[in-house]
Each structure stands twice: as structure tokens, then as C-alpha cells.
C-alpha positions as CSV (number, residue, x, y, z in Angstrom):
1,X,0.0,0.0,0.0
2,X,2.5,2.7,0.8
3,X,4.8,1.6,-2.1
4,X,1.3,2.3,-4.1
5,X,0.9,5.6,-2.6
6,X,4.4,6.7,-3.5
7,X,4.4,5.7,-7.2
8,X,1.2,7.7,-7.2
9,X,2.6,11.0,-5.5
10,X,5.8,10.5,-8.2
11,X,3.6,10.0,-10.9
12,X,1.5,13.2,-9.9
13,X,4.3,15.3,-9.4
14,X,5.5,14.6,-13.4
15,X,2.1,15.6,-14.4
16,X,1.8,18.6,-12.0
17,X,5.6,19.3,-13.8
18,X,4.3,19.2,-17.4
19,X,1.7,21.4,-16.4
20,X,4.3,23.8,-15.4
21,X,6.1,23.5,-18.5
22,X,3.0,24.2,-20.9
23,X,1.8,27.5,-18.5
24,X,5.6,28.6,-18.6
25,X,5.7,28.1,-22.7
26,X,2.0,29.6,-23.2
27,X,3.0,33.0,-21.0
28,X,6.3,33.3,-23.0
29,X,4.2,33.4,-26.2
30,X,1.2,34.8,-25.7
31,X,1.6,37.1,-22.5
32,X,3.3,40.4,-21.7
33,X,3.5,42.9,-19.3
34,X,0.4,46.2,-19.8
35,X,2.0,49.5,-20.5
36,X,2.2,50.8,-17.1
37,X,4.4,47.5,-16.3
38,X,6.9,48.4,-18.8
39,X,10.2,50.1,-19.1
40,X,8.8,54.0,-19.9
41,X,11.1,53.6,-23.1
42,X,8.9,50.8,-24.9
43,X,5.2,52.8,-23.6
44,X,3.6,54.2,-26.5
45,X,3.6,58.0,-26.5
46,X,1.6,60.9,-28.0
47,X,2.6,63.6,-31.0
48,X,4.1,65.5,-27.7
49,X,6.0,63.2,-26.3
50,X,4.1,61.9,-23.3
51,X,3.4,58.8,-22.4
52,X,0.3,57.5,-21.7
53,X,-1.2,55.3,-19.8
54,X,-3.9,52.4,-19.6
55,X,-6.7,54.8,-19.7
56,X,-5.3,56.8,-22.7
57,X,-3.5,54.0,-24.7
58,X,-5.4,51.0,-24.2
59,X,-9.0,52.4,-23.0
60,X,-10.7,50.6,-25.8
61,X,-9.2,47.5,-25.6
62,X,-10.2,47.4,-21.5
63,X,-13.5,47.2,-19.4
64,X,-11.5,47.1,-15.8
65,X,-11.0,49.7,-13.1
66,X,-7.3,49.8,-13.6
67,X,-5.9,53.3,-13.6
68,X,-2.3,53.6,-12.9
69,X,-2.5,56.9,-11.0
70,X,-3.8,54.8,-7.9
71,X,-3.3,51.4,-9.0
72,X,-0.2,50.4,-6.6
73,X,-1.6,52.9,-3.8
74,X,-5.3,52.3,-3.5
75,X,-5.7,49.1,-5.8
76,X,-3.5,46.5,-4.6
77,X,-4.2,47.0,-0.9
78,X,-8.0,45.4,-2.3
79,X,-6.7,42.7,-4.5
80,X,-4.2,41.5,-1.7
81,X,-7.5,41.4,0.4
82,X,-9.1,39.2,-2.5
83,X,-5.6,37.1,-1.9
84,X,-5.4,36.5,1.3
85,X,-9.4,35.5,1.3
86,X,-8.3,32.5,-1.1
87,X,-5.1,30.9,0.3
88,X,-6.0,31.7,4.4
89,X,-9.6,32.3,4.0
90,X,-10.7,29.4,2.2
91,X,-7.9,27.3,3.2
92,X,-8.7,27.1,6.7
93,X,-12.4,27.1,6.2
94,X,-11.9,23.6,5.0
95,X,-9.8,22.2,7.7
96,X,-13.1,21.4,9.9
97,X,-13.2,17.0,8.9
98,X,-11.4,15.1,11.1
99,X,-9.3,13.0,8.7
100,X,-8.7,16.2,6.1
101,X,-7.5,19.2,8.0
102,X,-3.6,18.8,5.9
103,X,-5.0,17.4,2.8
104,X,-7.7,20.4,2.8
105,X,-5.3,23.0,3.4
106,X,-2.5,21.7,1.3
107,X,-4.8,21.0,-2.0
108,X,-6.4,24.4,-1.5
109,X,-3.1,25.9,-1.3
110,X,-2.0,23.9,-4.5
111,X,-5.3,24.4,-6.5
112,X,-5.3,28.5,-6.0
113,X,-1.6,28.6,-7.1
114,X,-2.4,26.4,-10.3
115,X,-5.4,28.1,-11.2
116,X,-4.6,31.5,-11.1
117,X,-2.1,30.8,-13.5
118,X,-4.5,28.8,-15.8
119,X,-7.3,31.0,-15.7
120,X,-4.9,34.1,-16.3
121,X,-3.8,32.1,-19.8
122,X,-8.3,31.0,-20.5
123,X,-9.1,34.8,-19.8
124,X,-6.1,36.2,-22.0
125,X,-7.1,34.1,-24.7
126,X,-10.6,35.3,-24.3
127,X,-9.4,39.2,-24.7
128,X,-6.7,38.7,-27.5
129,X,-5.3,41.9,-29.0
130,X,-2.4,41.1,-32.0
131,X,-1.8,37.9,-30.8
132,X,-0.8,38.7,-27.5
133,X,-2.5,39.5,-24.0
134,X,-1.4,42.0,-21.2
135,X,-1.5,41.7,-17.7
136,X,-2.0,44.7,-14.8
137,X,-3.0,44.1,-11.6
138,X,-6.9,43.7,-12.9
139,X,-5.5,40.4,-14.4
140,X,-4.4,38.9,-11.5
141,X,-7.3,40.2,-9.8
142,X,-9.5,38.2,-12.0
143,X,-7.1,35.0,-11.6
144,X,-8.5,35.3,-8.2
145,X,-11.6,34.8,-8.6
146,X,-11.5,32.3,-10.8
147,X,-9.7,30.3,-7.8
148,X,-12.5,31.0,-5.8
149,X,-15.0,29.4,-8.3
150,X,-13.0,26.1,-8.0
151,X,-12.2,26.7,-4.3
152,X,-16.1,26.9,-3.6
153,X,-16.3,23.5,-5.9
154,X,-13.5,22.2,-3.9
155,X,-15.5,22.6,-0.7
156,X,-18.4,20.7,-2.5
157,X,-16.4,17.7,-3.0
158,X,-13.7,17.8,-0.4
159,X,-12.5,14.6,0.6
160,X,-13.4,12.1,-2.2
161,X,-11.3,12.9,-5.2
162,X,-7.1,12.5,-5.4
163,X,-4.7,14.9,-6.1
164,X,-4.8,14.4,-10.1
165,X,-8.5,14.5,-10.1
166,X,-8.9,17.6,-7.9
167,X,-6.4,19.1,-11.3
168,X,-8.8,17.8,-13.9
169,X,-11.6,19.3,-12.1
170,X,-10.2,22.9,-12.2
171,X,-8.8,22.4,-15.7
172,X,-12.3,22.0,-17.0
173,X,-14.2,24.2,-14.4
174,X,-11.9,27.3,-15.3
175,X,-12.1,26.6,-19.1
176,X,-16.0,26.7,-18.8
177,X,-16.1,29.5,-16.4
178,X,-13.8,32.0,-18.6
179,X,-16.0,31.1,-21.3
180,X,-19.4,31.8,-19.0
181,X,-18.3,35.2,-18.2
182,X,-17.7,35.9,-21.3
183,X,-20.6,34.9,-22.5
184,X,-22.6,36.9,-20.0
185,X,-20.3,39.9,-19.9
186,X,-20.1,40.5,-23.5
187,X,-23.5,39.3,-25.3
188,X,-26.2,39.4,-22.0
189,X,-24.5,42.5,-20.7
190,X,-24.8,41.0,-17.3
191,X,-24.0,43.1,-14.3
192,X,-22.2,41.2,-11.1
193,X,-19.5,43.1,-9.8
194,X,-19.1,41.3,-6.6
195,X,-18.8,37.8,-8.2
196,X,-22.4,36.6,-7.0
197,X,-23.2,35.2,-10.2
198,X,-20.1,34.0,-12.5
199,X,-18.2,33.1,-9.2
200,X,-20.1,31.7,-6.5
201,X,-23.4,30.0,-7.8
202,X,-21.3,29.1,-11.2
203,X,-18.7,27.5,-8.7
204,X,-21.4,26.1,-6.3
205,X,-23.5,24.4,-8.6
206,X,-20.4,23.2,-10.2
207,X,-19.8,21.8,-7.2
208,X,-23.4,19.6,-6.9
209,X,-22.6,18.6,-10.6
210,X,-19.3,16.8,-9.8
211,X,-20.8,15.5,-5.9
212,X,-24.0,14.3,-8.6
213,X,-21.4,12.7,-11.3
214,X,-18.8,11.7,-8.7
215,X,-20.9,10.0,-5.9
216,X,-20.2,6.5,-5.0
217,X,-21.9,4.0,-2.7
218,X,-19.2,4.6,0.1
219,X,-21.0,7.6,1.0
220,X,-24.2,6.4,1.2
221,X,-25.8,6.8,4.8
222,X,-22.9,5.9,7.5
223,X,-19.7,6.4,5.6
224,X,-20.7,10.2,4.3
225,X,-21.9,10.5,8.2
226,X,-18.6,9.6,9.2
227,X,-16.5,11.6,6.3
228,X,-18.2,14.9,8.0
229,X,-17.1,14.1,11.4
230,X,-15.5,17.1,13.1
231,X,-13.7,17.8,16.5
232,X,-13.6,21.3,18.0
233,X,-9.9,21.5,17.1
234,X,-10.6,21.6,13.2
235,X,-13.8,23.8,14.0
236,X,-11.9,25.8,15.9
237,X,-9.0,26.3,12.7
238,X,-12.1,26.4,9.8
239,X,-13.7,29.6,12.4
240,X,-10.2,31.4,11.5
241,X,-11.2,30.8,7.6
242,X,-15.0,32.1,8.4
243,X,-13.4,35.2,9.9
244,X,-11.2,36.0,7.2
245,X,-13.2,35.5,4.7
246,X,-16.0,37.6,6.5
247,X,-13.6,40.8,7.3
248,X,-12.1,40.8,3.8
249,X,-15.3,40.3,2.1
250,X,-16.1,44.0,1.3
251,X,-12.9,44.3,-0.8
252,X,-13.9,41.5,-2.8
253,X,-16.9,42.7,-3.5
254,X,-15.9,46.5,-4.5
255,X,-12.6,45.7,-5.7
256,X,-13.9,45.7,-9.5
257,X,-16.9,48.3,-9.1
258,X,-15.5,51.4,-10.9
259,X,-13.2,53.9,-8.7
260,X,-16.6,56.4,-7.9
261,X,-18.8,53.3,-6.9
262,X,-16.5,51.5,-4.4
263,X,-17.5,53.2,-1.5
264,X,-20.9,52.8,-2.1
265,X,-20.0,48.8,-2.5
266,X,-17.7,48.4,0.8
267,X,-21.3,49.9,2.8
268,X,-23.4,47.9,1.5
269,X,-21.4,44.6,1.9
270,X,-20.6,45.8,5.2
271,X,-24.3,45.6,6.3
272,X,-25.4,42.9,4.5
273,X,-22.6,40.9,7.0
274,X,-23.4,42.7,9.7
275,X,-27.3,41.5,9.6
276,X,-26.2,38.2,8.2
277,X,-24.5,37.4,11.1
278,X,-26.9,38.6,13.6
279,X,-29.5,36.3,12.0
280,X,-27.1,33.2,11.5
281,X,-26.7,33.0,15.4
282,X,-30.8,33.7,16.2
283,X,-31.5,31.0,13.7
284,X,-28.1,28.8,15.1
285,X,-29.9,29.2,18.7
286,X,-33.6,28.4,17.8
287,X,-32.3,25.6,15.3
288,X,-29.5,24.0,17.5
289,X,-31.7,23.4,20.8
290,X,-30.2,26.7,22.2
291,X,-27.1,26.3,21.3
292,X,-23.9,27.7,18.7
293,X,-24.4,25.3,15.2
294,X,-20.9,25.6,13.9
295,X,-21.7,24.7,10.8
296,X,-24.3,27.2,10.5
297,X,-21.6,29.5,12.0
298,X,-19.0,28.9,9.7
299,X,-20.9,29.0,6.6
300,X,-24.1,31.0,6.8
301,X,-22.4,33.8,8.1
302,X,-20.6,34.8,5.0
303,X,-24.3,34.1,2.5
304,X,-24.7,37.9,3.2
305,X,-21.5,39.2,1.4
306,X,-22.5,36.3,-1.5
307,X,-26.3,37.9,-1.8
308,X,-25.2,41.6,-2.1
309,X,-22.6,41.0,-4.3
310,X,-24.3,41.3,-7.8
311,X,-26.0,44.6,-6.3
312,X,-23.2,45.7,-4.5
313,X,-22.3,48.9,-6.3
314,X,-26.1,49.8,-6.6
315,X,-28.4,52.3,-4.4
316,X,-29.7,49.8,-2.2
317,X,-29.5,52.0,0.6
318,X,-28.1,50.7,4.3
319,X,-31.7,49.6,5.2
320,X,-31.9,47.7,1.8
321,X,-28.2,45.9,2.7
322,X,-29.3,45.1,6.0
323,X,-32.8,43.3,4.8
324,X,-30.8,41.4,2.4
325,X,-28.3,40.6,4.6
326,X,-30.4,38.9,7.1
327,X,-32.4,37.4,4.5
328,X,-29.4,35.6,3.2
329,X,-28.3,34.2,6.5
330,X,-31.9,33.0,7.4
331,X,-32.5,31.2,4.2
332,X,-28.5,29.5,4.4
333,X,-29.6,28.7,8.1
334,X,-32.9,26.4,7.0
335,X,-31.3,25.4,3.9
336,X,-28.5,23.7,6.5
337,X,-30.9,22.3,8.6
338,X,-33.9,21.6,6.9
339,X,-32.6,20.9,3.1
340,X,-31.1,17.4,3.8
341,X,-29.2,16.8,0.7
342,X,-27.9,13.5,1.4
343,X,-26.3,10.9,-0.5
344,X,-29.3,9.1,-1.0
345,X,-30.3,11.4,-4.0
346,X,-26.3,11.3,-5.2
347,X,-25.8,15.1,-4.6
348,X,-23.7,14.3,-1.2
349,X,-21.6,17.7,-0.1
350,X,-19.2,18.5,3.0
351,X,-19.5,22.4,3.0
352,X,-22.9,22.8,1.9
353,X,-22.0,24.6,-1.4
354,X,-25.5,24.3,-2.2
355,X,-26.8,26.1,0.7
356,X,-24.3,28.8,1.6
357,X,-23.2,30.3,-2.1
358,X,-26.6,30.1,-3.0
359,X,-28.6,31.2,-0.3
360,X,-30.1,34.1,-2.1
């Protein structure tokens, strides 16, 4: 058995290596630095000499915030918010089952560092100019939340797949998610600034498609029982995930509204967890025989920031936020105690994908 286990690590690593090689080959072809990343020499200038920048050389070719007179100062502080939410946030949100806290942390850790590059080469190849792409800080932004698509999947199927398998999934998921934004960004017209849509119900009901596909007869009644068993330890670690995620999650949701609209965004988010949390814990206490549901605690508490998210940017006023807010958190509370998607019906998942991301 363990000589099995180490042939398959080796084998995993080559194909994990020839990944590697292909996304090192594809950037050296197809990708290269946006104008404000270059050496001022090779920026294009104007009749008078000056160079210009994203908003001057490239504004027709671009539909992001990027604007590189506040890009390093005011921009990056967000996106580094959007970064630490997917290596700390979700990471330790998935260290709650007993036999998974390394595994979960590790493959999370190994899956946002693969896909951010592969969904930086899908969405380059999406936006093509001359037969190259460029890359600002918007780019890697957007990497981001493609990892967050496949981290929320991850979550939905966390435990049963390998190493290799948990790669083939994001593969595909990020090839068919670039393409869905796409599709919804540039022919429907399709407003989501805060992810709602393209990231976390694409990435959720992604998620129930693979649990749906991927369900075997171990996890029927007493073996998926025992696959969620937690300990307060690993409840304890997943709470620090919850609590990232939950402080950071204004920034992900303003972080791509345009420069005048991201105030408005970072209130409105800011409400909607505010409520949400207050109603997770009266619904944990009625629910839960008078007592804290961590699982309700650790999941629910973040449906506000998913639900406000498409709307973020929009006059919904701080009444409007909060109503959403707490509607969000009730409706992810009943869906986690009430909705009993078990394995019985084949659509067996460990983080309740389909009732936290999709509470609204």
C-alpha cells in the first residue's frame, strides 16, 4: 500500500511538472507585461512626447477599473485582500473534517496557485489583442476569482477525489467558467460586480454537478456521516477561515466596481454581513436546541456578502443591505438544517456549497 501511494505521489508530481512547463511556454508566447508595467522607453507615447497610460493607450481595448495613478496605492491593498481570502480564507475554512484538515489545506493551497495561473492564460485568450494579451494588476485580480470558483467547488467535494482529479476538475471548471463570463459579460450584458453570479453560484452548482457525477456508494448513509465528522480543534481552525473570509469580504466585493462606486460597495457589503451574522446566530440558537451550530456559524455567516454582491455597487441603501443581509443568512440557516441533501439522491456535499453560495 504505501509503495502504491508513493508511485502515485511521483507519478503526480510529473504531471503537475508538465503542467508547469506548458503554462511557462503559453505566457512566453502569448503574455506580456500592460503599459504601465513596462520600461517607460517601450510605452507608447503621444505627438508631444508623453506617455500615456492604460486609460489613454489601451481604454478601448479594457473594461476594468485599472488606472495607474492609484493602481499600486489604493488598488492593490484590495486585491491582496481578494488574496489573502483565497489561500487563508478558504484554506482554513476547509480544515473542519477530522481526517482532512492537511489534505484540505494543502490541496487548496495547491489548486489557488495552479489556477490563477490557468485561468490568467483561459481569460487572456478570451481578450486577444495582435496575438498577444497584457496583464496589470486587474489580471491577476480576476485569476483570483476564478480560484475561488473552484475553491467553492472544492469545498463541495472535499475529501473524495485525489490529487490528479482535484487538477482535472479545475482544468475544466476554469475553461468553462472564462468562457461563461464571457458569454454573459459581453453578449447578455450582465451586471455582477461582486462575483455573485459568474463566481459563487457558477462555482457552487459546479460543485453539486461533480458531488451528482462523482458519488459513489461509500457515502451512502454511514460512511458520508462519518466523512463529516468534526472535532472542536478543526472547528476551531475552519472559524479562522469564516473570519477572514467575513472581514475581507467588502474588498472582494468593491474591488472591481469602478473607482466612484466602491465606497458605495464596501457599505453595502458591510451591512449585508453585519445583519447576516446577527440572524445566523438567532437561527443557530432556535435551530440547535439553544445552542452555537458551527456549521451554520461557519458557513451562513458569509451568505450575506454572497447575496449583495451582484448589487453591490447599486443604491440599495443601508436599510436595503441590512434586509438582504439577514435574509441571506436566514434562508442558508434552514437550507443547512432543513434541506437534507444527502447521499441518497447522489448530490452528497461536506460544505454545503449548495446552501451557503446560493442562499439568495
Amino acid at each position: 500500500m504505501a509503495h502504491d501511494e508513493a508511485a502515485s505521489g511521483k507519478k503526480f508530481a510529473f504531471v503537475l511538472l508538465a503542467f508547469q512547463v506548458v503554462f511557462i511556454v503559453l505566457f512566453g508566447v502569448f503574455a506580456e507585461y500592460h503599459w504601465d508595467a513596462k520600461p517607460q522607453s517601450h510605452r507608447p507615447a503621444d505627438a508631444n512626447g508623453l506617455v500615456k497610460g492604460v486609460r489613454q493607450a489601451d481604454a478601448a481595448k479594457s473594461d476594468a477599473p485599472y488606472n495607474p495613478d492609484y493602481a499600486m496605492k489604493d488598488f492593490y491593498p484590495m486585491f491582496q485582500d481578494v488574496h489573502v481570502m483565497m489561500f487563508i480564507g478558504f484554506g482554513y475554512l476547509m480544515t473542519f473534517l477530522r481526517k482532512y484538515g492537511y489534505s484540505s489545506l494543502g490541496i487548496n493551497f495547491l489548486l489557488a496557485a495552479f489556477v490563477i495561473q490557468w485561468a490568467t492564460l483561459m481569460r487572456g485568450f478570451l481578450h486577444m489583442h495582435d496575438g498577444k494579451f497584457m496583464i496589470d494588476l486587474t489580471t491577476l485580480l480576476t485569476a483570483d476569482f476564478g480560484a475561488a470558483a473552484i475553491l467553492i467547488t472544492f469545498g463541495a467535494v472535499l475529501g473524495k477525489l485525489s490529487p490528479l482529479q482535484y487538477l482535472i476538475m479545475a482544468l475544466i471548471e476554469v475553461s468553462v467558467l472564462e468562457v461563461n463570463e464571457w458569454v454573459g459579460v459581453k453578449i447578455f450584458k450582465t451586471l455582477d460586480v461582486g462575483g455573485s453570479i459568474f463566481v459563487h453560484v457558477f462555482g457552487a452548482y459546479f460543485g453539486l454537478a461533480c458531488s451528482r457525477v462523482l458519488s459513489r456508494w461509500e457515502y451512502s448513509a454511514n460512511g458520508f456521516n462519518t466523512l463529516k465528522y468534526t472535532t472542536k480543534t478543526t472547528d476551531l481552525f475552519s472559524m479562522v477561515g469564516t473570519i477572514f473570509l467575513w472581514m475581507f469580504w467588502p474588498s472582494f466585493n468593491s474591488v472591481m466596481a469602478p473607482a466612484e462606486l466602491q465606497q458605495r460597495a464596501v457599505i453595502n457589503t458591510y451591512f449585508a454581513l453585519a445583519s447576516c451574522c446577527v440572524a445566523t446566530f438567532i437561527c443557530s440558537f432556535l435551530f440547535h436546541h439553544g445552542k452555537i451550530s458551527m456549521e451554520m456559524v461557519q458557513n451562513a455567516t458569509l451568505a450575506g456578502g454572497v447575496a449583495i454582491g451582484s448589487t453591490a455597487d447599486m443604491v440599495v441603501n443601508p436599510y436595503g443591505a441590512l434586509i438582504i443581509g439577514f435574509g441571506a443568512g436566514v434562508l442558508s440557516c434552514v437550507g443547512i438544517r432543513f434541506i437534507n441533501v444527502s447521499s441518497s439522491n447522489n448530490y452528497a456535499t461536506i460544505t454545503g456549497a449548495d446552501k451557503g453560495d446560493c442562499a439568495f
